[in-house]
Each structure stands twice: as structure tokens, then as C-alpha cells.
N, C-alpha and C positions, 0 to 999 in steps of 0.2 A: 511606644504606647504599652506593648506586654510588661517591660520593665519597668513601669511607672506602677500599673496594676497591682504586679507583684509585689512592688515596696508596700505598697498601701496594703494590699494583706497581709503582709509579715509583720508591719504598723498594729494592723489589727489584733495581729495573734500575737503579739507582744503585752497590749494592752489587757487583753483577753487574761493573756496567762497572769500576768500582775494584776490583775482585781482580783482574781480567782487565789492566788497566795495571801492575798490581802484578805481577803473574806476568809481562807480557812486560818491564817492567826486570827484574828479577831472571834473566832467561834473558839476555837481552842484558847484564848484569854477567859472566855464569857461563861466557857465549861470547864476551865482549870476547877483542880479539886484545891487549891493551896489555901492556904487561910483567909486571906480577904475574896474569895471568888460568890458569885452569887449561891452556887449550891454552897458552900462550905455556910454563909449566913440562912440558906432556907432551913441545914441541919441545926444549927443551933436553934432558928427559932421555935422547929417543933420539934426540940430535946428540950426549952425553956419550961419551967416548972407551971409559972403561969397559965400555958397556952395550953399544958397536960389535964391543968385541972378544967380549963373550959372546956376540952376536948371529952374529957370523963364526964362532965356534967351534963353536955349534948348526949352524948350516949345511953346515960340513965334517962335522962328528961324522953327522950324519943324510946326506950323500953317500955316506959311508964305509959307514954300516948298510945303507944302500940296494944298495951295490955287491956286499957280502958276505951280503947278503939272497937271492942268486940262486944262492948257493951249494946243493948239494943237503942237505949236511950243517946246515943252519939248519931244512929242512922235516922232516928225517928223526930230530932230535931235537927232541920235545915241550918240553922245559925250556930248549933253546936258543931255539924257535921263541918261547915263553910271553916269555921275555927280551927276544928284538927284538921283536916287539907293545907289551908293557910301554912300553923305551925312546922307540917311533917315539911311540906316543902321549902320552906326556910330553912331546917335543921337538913334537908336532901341537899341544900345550894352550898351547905359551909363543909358537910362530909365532902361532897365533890369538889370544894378548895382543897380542901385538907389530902386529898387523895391526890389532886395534881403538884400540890406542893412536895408530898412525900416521893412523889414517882421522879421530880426533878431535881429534888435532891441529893437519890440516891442511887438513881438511874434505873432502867427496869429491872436489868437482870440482879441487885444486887437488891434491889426492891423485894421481889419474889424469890428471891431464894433467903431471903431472913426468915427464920422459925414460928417468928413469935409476930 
């Protein structure tokens, strides 16, 4: 009977250690940096020219709200106020895409240690 046991955990830890190789290739495919990997296409997309100018244009458009935010007439009308909340928070949902797409892209540490 101890010997039957046995088998059957060493079964186990065989299986154990093969899923476990298996799973760390498949993260190691899914995180390769080579040209067709998913970071290598999340770089290209936010180095795409397109994606720079909607990215530019969120940032002015949300300077602009912020500036005209401190106006009194934004706090003093309810529908105007509900409008800029609405907007900021849309334009808060696509920076924090844009923030998790760059952090998976390019990993933290090389994330933060870029200058610019």
C-alpha cells in the first residue's frame, strides 16, 4: 500500500512539474519581446502616428476642461457641472488604458526609467 501511494505522488509531482514548465513557456511566448509578441505590437501601436495625435488631442481637450473648470459658472450650473464630470471621466478611462498599455509594453522598470 506505502508503495502504491508513493507512485501516485511522484504521478502527481511529475504532472505538477509539467504543467508548471508548461505554463512558465507559454508566459515566456506571451512576454517574448521578438517581433510578432504582444508587447512588441502594444509598442508599435502607441508609437502609431495616429493613436499619438488622439493621445495629443485627449491631453489638450482635458487642459482646456481643466482650465474652464475653475470657472464659476461650471459649479453654478448643475448640467454644465454633470457634463465636465462625465467628460474628465471618460478622458480619466482612456489615460488609464493608455497608461496600462504602456506599462505592458514596456515593462515597469524600463517604463520608468524613460526620460521623457
Amino acid at each position: 500500500m506505502q508503495k502504491r501511494v508513493s507512485r501516485v505522488g511522484e504521478r502527481a509531482l511529475k504532472m505538477r512539474s509539467s504543467f508548471a514548465q508548461s505554463a512558465r513557456k507559454s508566459a515566456e511566448k506571451f512576454f517574448d519581446s521578438s517581433e510578432g509578441s504582444y508587447r512588441s505590437r502594444a509598442k508599435n501601436f502607441m508609437q502609431n502616428d495616429m493613436v499619438q495625435c488622439v493621445l495629443i488631442f485627449m491631453i489638450v481637450t482635458n487642459s482646456v476642461l481643466m482650465g474652464v473648470a475653475t470657472f464659476h459658472f461650471v459649479d453654478d450650473d448643475p448640467f454644465v457641472k454633470d457634463h465636465f464630470e462625465l467628460v474628465d471621466n471618460i478622458l480619466l478611462f482612456f489615460f488609464t488604458i493608455e497608461l496600462a498599455i504602456n506599462l505592458f509594453a514596456y515593462g515597469i522598470c524600463d517604463f520608468f526609467q524613460d526620460n521623457w
